[in-house]
Backbone as a ProteinNet text record, in pm:
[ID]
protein_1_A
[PRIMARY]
XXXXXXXXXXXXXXXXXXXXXXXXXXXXXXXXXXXXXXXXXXXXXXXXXXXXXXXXXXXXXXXXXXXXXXXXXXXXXXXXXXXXXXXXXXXXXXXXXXXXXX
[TERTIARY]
-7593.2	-7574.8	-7561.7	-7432.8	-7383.2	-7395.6	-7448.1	-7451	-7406.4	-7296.1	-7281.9	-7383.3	-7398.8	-7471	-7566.7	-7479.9	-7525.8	-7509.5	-7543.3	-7526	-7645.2	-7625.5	-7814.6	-7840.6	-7959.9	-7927.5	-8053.7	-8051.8	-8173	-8130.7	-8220.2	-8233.4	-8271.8	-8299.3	-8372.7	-8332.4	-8257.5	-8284	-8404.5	-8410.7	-8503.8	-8542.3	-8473.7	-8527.6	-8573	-8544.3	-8588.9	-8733.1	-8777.9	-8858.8	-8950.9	-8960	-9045.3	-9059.6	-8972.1	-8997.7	-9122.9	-9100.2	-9184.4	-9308.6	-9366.6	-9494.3	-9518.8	-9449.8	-9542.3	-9504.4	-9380.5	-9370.6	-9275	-9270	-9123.4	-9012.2	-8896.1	-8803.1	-8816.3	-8909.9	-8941.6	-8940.1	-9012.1	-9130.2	-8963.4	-8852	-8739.5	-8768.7	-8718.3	-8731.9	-8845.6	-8996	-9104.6	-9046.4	-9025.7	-8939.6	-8881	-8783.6	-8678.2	-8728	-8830.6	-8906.8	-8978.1	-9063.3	-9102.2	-9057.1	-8910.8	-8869.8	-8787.7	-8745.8	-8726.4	-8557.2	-8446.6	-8361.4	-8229.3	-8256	-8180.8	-8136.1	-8020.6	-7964.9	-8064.5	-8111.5	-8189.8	-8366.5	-8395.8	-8539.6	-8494.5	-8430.4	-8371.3	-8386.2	-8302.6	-8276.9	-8441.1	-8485.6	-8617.5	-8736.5	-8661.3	-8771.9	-8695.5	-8605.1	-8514.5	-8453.3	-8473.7	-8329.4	-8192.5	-8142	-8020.5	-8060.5	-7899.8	-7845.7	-7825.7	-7728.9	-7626	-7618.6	-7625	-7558.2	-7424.5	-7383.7	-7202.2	-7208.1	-7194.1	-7173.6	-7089.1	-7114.1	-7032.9	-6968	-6897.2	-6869.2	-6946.4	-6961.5	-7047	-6991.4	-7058.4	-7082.2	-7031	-7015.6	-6985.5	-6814.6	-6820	-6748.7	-6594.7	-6623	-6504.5	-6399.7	-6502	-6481.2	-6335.9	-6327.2	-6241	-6233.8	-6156.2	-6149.3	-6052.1	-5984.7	-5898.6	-6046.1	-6087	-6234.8	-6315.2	-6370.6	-6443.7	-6373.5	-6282.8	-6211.7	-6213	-6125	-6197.8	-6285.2	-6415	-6558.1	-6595.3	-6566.9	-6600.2	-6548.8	-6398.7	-6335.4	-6376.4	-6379.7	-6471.7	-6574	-6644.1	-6812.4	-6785.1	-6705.6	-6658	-6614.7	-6509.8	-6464.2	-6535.7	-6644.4	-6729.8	-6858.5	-6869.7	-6953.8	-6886.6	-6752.9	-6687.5	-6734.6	-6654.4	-6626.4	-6795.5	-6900.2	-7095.3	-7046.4	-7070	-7123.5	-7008.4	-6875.6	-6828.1	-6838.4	-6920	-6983	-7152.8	-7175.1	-7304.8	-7253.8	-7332.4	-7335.4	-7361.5	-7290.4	-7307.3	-7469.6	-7502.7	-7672.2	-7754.2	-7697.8	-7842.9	-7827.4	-7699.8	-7720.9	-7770	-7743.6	-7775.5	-7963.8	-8000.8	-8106.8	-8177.6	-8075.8	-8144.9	-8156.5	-8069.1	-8018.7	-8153.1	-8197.9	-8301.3	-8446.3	-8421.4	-8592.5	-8599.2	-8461.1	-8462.7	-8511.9	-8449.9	-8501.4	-8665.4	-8685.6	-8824.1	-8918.2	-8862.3	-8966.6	-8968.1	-8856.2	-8853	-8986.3	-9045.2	-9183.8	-9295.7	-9284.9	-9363.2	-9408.3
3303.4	3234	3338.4	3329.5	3462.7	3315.6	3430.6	3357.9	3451.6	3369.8	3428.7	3481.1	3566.2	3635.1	3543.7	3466	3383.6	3233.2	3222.6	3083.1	2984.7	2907.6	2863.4	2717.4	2712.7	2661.3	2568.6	2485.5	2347	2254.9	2198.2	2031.7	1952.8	2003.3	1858.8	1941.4	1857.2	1963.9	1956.6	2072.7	2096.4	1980.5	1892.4	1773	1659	1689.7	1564.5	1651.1	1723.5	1830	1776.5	1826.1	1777.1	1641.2	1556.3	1450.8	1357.8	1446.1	1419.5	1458.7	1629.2	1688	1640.3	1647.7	1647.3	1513.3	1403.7	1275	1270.9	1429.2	1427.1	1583	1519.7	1612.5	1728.1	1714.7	1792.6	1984.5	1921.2	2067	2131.9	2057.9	2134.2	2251.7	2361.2	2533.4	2564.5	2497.4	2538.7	2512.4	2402.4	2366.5	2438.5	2458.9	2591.5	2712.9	2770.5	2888.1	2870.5	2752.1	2743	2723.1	2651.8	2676.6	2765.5	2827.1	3032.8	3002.7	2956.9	2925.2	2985.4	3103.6	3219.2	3324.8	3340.5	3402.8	3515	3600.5	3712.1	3688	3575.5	3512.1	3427	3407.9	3373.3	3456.4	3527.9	3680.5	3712.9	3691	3803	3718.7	3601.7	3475.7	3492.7	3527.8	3544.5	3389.6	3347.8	3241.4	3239.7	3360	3387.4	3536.1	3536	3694.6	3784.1	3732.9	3801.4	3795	3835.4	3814.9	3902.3	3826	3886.2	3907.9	4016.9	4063.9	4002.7	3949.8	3880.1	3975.8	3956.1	4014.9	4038.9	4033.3	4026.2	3897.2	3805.7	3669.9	3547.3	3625.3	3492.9	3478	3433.9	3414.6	3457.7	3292.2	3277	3395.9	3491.2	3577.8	3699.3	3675.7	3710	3717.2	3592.7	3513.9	3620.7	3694.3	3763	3835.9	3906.7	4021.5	3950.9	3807.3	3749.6	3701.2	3701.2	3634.1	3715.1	3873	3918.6	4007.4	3966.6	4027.6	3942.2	3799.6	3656.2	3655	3723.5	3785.9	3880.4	3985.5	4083.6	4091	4017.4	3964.8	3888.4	3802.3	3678.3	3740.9	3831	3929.2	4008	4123.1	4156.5	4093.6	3968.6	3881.2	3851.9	3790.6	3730	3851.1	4007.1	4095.9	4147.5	4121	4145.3	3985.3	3872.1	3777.8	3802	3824.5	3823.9	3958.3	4037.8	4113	4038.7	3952	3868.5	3745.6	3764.9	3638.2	3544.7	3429.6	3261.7	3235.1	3249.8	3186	3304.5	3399	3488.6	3450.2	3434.5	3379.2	3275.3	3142.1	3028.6	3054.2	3079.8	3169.1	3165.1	3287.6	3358.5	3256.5	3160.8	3066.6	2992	2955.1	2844.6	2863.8	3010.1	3088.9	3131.1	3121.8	3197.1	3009.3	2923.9	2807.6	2758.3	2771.6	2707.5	2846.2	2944.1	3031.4	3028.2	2922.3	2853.2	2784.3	2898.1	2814.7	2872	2961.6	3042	3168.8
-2231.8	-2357.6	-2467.3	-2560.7	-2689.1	-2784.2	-2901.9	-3044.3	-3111.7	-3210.2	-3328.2	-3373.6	-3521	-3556.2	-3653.4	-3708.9	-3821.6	-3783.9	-3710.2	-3601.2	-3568.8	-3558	-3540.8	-3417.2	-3324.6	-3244.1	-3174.4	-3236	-3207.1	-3109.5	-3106.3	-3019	-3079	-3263.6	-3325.1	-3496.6	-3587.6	-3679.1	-3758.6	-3810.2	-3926.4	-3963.8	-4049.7	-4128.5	-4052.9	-3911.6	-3830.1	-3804.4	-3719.1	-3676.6	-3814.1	-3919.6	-4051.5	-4062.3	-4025.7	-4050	-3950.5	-3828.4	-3716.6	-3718.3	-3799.2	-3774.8	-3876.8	-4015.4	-4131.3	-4240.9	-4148.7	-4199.2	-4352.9	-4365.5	-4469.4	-4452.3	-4499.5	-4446.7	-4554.4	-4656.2	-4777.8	-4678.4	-4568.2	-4555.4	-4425	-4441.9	-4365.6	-4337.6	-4452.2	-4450.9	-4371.6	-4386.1	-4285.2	-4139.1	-4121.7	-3983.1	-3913.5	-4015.5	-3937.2	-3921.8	-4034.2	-3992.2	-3859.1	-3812.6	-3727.3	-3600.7	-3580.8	-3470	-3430.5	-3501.5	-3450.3	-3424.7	-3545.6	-3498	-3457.9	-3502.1	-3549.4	-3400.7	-3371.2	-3264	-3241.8	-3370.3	-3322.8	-3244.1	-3345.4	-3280.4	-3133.4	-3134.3	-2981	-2851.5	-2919.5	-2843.6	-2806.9	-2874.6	-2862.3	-2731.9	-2777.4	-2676.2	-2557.6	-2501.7	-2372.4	-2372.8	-2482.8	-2475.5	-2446.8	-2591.9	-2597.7	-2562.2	-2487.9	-2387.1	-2499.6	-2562.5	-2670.2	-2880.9	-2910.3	-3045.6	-3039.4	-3097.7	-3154.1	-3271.1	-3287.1	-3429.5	-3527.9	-3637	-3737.2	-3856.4	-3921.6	-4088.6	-4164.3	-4270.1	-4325	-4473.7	-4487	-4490.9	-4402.1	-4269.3	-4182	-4119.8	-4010.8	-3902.5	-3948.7	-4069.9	-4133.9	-4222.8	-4266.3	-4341.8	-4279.8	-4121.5	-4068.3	-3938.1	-3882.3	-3771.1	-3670.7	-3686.1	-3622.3	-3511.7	-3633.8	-3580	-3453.7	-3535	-3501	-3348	-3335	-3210.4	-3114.5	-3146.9	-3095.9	-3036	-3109.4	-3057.6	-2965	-2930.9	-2876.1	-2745.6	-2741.6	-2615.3	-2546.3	-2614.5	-2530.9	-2450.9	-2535.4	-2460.1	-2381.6	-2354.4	-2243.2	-2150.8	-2210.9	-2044.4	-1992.1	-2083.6	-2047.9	-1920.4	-1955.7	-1882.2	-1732.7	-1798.1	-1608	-1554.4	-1597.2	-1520.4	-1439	-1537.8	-1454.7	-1388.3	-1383.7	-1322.9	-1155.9	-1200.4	-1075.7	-930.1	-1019.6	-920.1	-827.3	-892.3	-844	-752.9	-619	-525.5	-593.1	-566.8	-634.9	-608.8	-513.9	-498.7	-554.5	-554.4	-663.8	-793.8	-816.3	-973.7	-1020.6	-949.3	-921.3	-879.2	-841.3	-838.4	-940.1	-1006.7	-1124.5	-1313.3	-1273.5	-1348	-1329.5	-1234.1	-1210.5	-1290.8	-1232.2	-1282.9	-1444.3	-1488.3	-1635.3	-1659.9	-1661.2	-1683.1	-1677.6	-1570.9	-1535.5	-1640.2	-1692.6	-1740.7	-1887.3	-1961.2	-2056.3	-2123.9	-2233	-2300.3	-2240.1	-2088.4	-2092.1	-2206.6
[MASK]
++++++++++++++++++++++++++++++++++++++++++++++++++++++++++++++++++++++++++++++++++++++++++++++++++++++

């Protein structure tokens, strides 16, 4: 899993997340501080593999670059995964899962 740099990546947003612990969407920004949403706090939890380097203010700022840095890392990847047997990865896929929240 690659994230943009400035990219962000939940299962609940912010204002729902607040709305749930603390019953208003006021306390959002705490939310999002708290659920670590950010490609680099990702990274660090063994969520996310990758960050891709962005521009500087964002993706948009120049899509040519951004395209591709997005390629590279993709080919980069086939070219490691297709040196790996299907069941070690499959494997290794299972255990990065189940070790989710450890």
């Amino acid at each position: 899993l690659a994230m943009l740099q400035y990219s962000t990546y939940f299962v609940i947003s912010p204002e729902g997340c607040a709305n749930i612990i603390w019953k208003t969407s006021e306390k959002a920004p705490e939310a999002a501080q708290a659920m670590g949403v950010t490609s680099s706090v990702l990274q660090e939890l063994g969520i996310v593999d990758a960050t891709i380097e962005e521009p500087l203010g964002g993706a948009h700022r120049d899509i040519d670059l951004v395209a591709s840095r997005v390629q590279a890392h993709l080919v980069q990847e086939i070219d490691r995964l297709q040196a790996i047997p299907v069941d070690e990865m499959l494997e290794a896929r299972y255990q990065r899962l189940l070790s989710y929240g450890n």
